[in-house]
VOGU-3710 file (C-alpha; in Angstrom, 3 decimals, decimal comma):
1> xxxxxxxxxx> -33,727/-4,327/48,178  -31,333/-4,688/51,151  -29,517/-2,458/52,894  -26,442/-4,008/51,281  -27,253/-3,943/48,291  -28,097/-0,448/47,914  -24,235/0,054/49,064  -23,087/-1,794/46,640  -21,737/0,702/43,308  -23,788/1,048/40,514
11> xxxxxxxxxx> -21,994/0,378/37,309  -23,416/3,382/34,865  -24,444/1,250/31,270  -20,996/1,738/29,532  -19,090/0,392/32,593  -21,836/-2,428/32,765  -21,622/-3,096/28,804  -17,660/-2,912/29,099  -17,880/-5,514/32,048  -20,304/-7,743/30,287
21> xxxxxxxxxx> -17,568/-7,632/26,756  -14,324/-8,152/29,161  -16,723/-11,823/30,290  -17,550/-12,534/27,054  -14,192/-12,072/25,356  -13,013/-14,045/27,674  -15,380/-17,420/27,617  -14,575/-16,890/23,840  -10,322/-16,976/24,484  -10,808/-19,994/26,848
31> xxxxxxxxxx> -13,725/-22,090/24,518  -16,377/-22,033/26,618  -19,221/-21,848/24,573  -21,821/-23,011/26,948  -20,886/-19,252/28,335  -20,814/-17,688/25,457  -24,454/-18,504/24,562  -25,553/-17,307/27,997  -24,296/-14,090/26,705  -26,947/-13,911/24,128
41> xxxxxxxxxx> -29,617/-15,836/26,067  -29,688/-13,032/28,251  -29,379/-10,093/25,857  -26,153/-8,979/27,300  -24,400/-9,381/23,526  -25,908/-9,258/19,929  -25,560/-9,843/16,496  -23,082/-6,806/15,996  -20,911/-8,453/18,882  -20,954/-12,165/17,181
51> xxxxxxxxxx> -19,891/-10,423/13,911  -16,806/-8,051/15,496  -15,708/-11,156/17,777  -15,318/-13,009/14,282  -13,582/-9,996/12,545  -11,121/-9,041/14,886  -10,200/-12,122/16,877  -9,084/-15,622/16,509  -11,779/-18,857/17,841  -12,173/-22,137/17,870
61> xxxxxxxxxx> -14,443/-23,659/15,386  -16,832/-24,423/18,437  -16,852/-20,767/19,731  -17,286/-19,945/15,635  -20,014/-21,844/15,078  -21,357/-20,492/18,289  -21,176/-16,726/17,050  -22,404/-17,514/13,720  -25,251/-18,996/14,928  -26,394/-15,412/16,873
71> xxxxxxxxxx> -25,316/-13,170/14,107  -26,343/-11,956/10,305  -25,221/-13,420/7,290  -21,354/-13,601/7,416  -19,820/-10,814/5,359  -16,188/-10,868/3,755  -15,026/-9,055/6,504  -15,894/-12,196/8,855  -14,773/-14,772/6,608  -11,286/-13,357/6,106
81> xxxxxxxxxx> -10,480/-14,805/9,468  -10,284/-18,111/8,761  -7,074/-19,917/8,483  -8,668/-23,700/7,429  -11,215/-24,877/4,950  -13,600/-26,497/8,020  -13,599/-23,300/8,751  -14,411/-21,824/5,177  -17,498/-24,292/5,081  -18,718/-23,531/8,106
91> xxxxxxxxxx> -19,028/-19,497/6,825  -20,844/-21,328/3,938  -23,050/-23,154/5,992  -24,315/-19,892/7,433  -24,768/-18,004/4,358  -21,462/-16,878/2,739  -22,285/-17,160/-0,884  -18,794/-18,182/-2,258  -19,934/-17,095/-6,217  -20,770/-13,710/-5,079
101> xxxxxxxxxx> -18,098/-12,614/-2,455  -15,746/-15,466/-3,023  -13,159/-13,271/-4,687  -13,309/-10,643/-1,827  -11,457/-13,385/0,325  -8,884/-14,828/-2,095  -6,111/-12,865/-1,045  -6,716/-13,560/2,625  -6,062/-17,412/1,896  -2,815/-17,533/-0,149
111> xxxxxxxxxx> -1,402/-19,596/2,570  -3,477/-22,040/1,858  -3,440/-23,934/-1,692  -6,419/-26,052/-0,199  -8,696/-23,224/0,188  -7,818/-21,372/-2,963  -8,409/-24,310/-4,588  -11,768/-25,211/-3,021  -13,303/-21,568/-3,146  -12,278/-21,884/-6,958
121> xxxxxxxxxx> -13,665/-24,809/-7,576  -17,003/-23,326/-5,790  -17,422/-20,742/-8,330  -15,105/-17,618/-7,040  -14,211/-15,284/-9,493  -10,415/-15,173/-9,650  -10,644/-12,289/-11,889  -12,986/-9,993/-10,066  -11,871/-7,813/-7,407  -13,295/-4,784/-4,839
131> xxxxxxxxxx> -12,972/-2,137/-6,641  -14,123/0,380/-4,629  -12,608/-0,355/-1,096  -9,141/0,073/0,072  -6,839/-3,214/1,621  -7,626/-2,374/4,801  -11,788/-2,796/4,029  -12,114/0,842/4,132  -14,574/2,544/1,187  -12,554/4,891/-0,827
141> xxxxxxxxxx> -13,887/8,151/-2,079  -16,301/8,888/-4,629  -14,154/8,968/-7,983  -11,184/6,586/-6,837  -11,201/2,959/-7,899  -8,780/-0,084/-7,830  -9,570/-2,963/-10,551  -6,204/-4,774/-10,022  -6,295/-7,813/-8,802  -5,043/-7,821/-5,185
151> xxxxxxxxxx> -4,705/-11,933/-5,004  -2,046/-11,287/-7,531  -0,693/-8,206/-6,327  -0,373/-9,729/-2,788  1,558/-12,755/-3,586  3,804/-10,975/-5,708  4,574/-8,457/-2,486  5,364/-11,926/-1,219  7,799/-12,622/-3,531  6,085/-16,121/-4,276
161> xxxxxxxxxx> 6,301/-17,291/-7,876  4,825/-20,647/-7,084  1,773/-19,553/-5,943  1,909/-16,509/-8,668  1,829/-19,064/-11,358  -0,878/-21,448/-9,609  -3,207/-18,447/-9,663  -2,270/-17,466/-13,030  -2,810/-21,194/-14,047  -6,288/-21,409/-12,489
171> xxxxxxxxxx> -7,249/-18,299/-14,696  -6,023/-15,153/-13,291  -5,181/-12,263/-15,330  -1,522/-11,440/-14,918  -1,701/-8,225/-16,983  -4,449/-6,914/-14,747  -2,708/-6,905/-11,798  0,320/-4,536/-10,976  2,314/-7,326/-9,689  5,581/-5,162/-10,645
181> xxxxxxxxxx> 4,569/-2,432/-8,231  3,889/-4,777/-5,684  6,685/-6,484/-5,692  8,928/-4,349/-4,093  7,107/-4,842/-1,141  8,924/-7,927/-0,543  11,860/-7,057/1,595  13,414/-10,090/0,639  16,510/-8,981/-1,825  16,699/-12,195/-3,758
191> xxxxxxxxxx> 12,985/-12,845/-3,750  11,974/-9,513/-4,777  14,778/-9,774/-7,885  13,633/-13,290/-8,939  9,544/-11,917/-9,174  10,208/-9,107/-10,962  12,439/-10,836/-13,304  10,275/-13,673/-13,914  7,378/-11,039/-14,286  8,750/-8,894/-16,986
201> xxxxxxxxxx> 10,398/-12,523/-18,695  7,626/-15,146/-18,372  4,317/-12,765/-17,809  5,292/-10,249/-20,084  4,648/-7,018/-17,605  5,581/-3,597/-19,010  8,507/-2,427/-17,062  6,918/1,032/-17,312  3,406/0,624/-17,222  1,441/2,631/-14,113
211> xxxxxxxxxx> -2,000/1,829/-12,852  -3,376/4,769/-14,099  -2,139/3,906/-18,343  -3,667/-0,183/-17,912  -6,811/1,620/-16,314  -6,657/-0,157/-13,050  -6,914/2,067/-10,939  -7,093/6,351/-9,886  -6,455/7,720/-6,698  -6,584/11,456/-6,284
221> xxxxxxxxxx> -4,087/11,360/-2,567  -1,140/9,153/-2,536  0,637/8,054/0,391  2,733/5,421/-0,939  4,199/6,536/-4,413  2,343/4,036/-6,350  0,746/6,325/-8,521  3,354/6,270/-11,603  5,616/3,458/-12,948  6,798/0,250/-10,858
231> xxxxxxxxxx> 10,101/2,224/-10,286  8,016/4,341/-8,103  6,732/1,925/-6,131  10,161/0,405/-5,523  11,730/3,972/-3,979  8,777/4,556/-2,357  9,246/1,375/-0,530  12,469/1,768/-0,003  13,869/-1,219/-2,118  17,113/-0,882/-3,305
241> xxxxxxxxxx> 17,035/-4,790/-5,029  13,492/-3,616/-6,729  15,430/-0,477/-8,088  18,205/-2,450/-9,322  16,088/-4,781/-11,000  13,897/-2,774/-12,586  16,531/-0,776/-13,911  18,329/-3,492/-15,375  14,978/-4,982/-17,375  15,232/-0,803/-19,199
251> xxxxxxxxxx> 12,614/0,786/-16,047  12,759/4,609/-17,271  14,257/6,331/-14,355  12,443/9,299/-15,049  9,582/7,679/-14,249  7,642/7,608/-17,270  4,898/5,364/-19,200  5,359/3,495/-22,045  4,064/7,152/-23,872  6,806/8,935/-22,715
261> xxxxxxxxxx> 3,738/10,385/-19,938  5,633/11,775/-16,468  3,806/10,511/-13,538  3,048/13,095/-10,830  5,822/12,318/-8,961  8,958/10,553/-10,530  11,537/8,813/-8,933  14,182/10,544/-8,094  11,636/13,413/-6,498  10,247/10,683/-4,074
271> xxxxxxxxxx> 14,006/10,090/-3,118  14,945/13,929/-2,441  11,501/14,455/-0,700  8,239/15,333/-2,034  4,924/17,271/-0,564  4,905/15,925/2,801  6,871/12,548/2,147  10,555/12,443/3,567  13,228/11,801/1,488  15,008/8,236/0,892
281> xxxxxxxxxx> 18,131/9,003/-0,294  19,931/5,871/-0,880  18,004/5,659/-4,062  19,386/8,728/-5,718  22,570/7,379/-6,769  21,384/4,683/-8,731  18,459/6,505/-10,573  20,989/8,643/-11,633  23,185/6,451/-12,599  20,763/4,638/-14,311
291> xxxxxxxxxx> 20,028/7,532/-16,804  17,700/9,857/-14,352  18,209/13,454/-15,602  20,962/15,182/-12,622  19,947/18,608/-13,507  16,300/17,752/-12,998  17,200/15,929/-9,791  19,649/18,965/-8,547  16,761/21,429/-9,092  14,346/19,811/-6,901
301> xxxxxxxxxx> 16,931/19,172/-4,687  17,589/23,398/-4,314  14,000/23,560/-3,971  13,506/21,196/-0,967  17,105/22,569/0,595  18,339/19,139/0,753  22,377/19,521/0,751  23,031/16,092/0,496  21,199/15,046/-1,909  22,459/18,048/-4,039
311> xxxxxxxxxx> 25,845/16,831/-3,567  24,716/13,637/-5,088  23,651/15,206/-7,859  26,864/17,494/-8,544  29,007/13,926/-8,186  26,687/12,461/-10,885  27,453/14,733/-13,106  24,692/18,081/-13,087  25,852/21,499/-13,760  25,950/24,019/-10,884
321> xxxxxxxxxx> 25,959/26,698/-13,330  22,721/25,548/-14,936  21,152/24,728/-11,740  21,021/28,112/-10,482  19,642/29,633/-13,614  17,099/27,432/-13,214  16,647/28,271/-9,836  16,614/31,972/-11,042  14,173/31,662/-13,071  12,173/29,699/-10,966
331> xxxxxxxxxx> 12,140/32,502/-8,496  11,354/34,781/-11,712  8,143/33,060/-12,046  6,943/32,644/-8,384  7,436/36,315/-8,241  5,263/36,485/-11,404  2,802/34,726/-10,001  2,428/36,652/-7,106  2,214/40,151/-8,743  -0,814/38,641/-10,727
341> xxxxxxxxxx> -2,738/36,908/-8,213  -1,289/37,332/-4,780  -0,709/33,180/-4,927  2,026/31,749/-5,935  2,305/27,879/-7,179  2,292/26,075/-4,102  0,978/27,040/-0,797  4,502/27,423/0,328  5,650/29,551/-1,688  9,372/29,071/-3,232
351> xxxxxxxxxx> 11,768/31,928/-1,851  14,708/30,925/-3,517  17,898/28,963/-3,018  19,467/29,086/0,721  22,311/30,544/1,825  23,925/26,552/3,102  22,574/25,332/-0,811  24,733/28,747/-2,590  27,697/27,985/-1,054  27,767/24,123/-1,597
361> xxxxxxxxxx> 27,366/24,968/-5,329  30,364/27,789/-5,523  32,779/25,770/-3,521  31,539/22,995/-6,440  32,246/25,443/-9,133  35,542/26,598/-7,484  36,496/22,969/-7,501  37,689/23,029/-3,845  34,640/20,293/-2,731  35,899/16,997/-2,016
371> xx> 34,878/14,633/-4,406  33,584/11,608/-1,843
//
C-alpha cells in the first residue's frame, strides 16, 4: 500500500455501510439499475436491503423488478407499495401468492378499482382480514385481536360510498366491519354525514353497536376511544358532524350497547378528559343536549377540575346541590378505601373538589353566575 493511501481515513464498517446505502438509495431515486445490481454483485447490499428499499420507498418498475430479483419472497409489507396493477403482477411474478395474502393488501389499493378488482378476481379473500396486527403492520399483544374488516373500515374513514358499496357488492361483509366508528375519521363534514347516514339506512349498522358486543375485536390499552359505541369514536376524533349525525339516527349519548352495557369510557368522559387523554370540549354541549346524563357529566367534571366544562354542565341543566353530595361521598369512599388497604381507587388518588371548582358551584347556587 502507498504512502497515500495509508493517509487516506478509514471509514469504521457503519460509516462504510452508511456510505454504501446513501449510493445505493440514490442509483435507486435516479433509475439506474445497472448500479443498483453492482450493489449486490459486490455484496455491498442484500436481500434485507431489496426488501426495506421496496417497503419504505417509491421505484420505478425497472429498479422494482431489480430489487425483487435479489430479495425473498415479497411479503404484504412489500406489496403495499404499489400504486398500479403492472406493478401488482410483477409482486406475483416473484412469489406473492394473491389467495393467501391477497386480503392483507386490499385496503392499500382502494384508489384503484382496477386492482381491487383484479386481486378479487385472483382469489383474495374480501372477507378475511389480519387479525392479529395493528394498521401500522405492528403485532399486537398476546390476547388483543381485530377481525373487522379494515378495507371497509378504511373507505368508510374516507367517506366514500361508491367504493363502500363496490366492495360490499363484490362480497364484503358490511356488518363485520365497524364502518360507523370509522367514519368519523373523515374530516369532511358533509362526507362524514352522508356515510354514516347511508350506513345506518341502506347497510343496516347498529347505531350503538361497539367492537367488543359484534366480537370484532378486544384491545386491553386504548389510545383512540374506539373501544365503546361509534359515538365514541366520533368525540374521540374530534368530529362534531359524526356527533351530530349519530345523534340524530338515536346514538345513546351515554355511550352504551344495544344491552344497555356502558363502555369503559363514554362520551361525554372522553370530552371532559379521561386517564391521560385531554379533553375536547366542544363535544359536551351536544351530548348533553342530546340526552347525556349532566349530573354524570358534572361529576367527572369535579373530579378532573375542569371549570369549564363544569359550567357546561350547570347551563345544561345538572344540579350543583347534587353534584357535591356526590362528590362527598366520593371522597367518603376514597377515604374508605384507604383505611382498608392503604390504596385508594386510582393511583392518583381523588382528594376532593378544589377550591376554583367550590366556588363556581356556590356563585351557581347563589344565582349570581352569568348565564353565557
Amino acid at each position: 500500500m502507498s504512502t497515500d493511501e495509508n493517509l487516506q481515513p478509514q471509514l469504521d464498517p457503519n460509516e462504510r455501510k452508511a456510505e454504501a446505502w446513501r449510493d445505493f438509495d440514490e442509483a435507486c431515486s435516479v433509475n439506474d439499475v445497472a448500479s443498483v445490481e453492482e450493489f449486490f454483485q459486490t455484496g455491498l447490499q442484500n436481500a434485507s436491503d431489496a426488501s426495506y428499499r421496496l417497503q419504505y420507498h417509491e421505484n420505478s418498475i425497472e429498479v422494482k423488478r431489480c430489487l425483487l430479483q435479489h430479495s425473498k419472497a415479497p411479503s404484504p409489507k412489500e406489496v403495499r407499495s404499489a400504486r398500479s396493477l403492472e406493478e401488482i403482477k410483477l409482486f406475483v411474478e416473484f412469489g406473492f401468492d394473491v389467495k393467501a395474502e391477497g386480503h392483507l393488501v386490499l385496503e392499500d389499493m382502494v384508489d384503484s378499482r382496477e386492482i381491487l378488482d383484479w386481486l378479487l378476481d385472483q382469489g383474495a379473500d374480501i372477507n378475511s382480514t389480519d387479525s392479529s396486527h395493528n394498521y401500522h403492520g405492528n403485532r399486537l399483544p398476546k390476547g388483543e385481536y381485530d377481525h373487522s374488516l379494515r378495507v371497509l373500515n378504511k373507505v368508510a374513514a374516507r367517506g366514500d360510498i361508491e367504493t363502500f358499496d363496490y366492495l360490499v357488492s363484490r362480497g364484503a361483509n358490511p356488518l363485520r366491519s365497524l364502518a360507523l366508528h370509522h367514519a368519523s375519521w373523515c374530516q369532511d363534514a358533509e362526507k362524514t354525514k352522508a356515510m354514516i347516514s347511508h350506513l345506518i339506512n341502506k347497510h343496516r349498522l347498529d347505531v350503538n353497536a361497539s367492537g367488543e358486543t359484534l366480537g370484532l375485536h378486544e384491545f386491553y390499552w386504548y389510545t383512540r376511544g374506539d373501544d365503546g359505541s361509534a359515538l365514541n369514536s366520533a368525540v374521540a376524533h374530534k368530529n362534531i358532524a359524526a356527533i351530530e349525525e349519530l345523534l340524530k339516527h338515536g346514538a345513546n349519548p351515554e355511550g352504551r350497547d344495544p344491552d344497555g352495557k356502558e363502555s369503559r369510557e363514554c362520551p361525554t368522559y372522553i370530552s371532559i378528559g379521561y386517564c391521560s387523554k385531554e379533553p375536547w370540549l366542544p363535544a359536551l354541549r351536544p351530548l348533553l343536549e342530546g340526552g347525556a346524563n349532566p349530573i354524570s357529566a358534572l361529576n367527572h367534571a369535579i373530579q378532573r377540575n375542569n371549570i369549564e366544562a363544569a359550567r357546561i354542565c350547570l347551563e345544561c341543566g345538572a344540579d350543583p346541590v347534587r353534584a357535591e353530595e356526590i362528590d362527598r361521598l366520593e371522597v367518603e369512599e376514597e377515604e374508605r378505601l384507604i383505611a382498608e388497604d392503604g390504596l385508594g381507587r386510582d393511583a392518583m388518588e381523588y382528594e376532593g373538589m378544589k377550591d376554583e371548582m367550590r366556588k363556581l358551584l356556590n356563585d351557581w347556587k347563589s344565582g349570581i353566575t352569568s348565564r353565557l
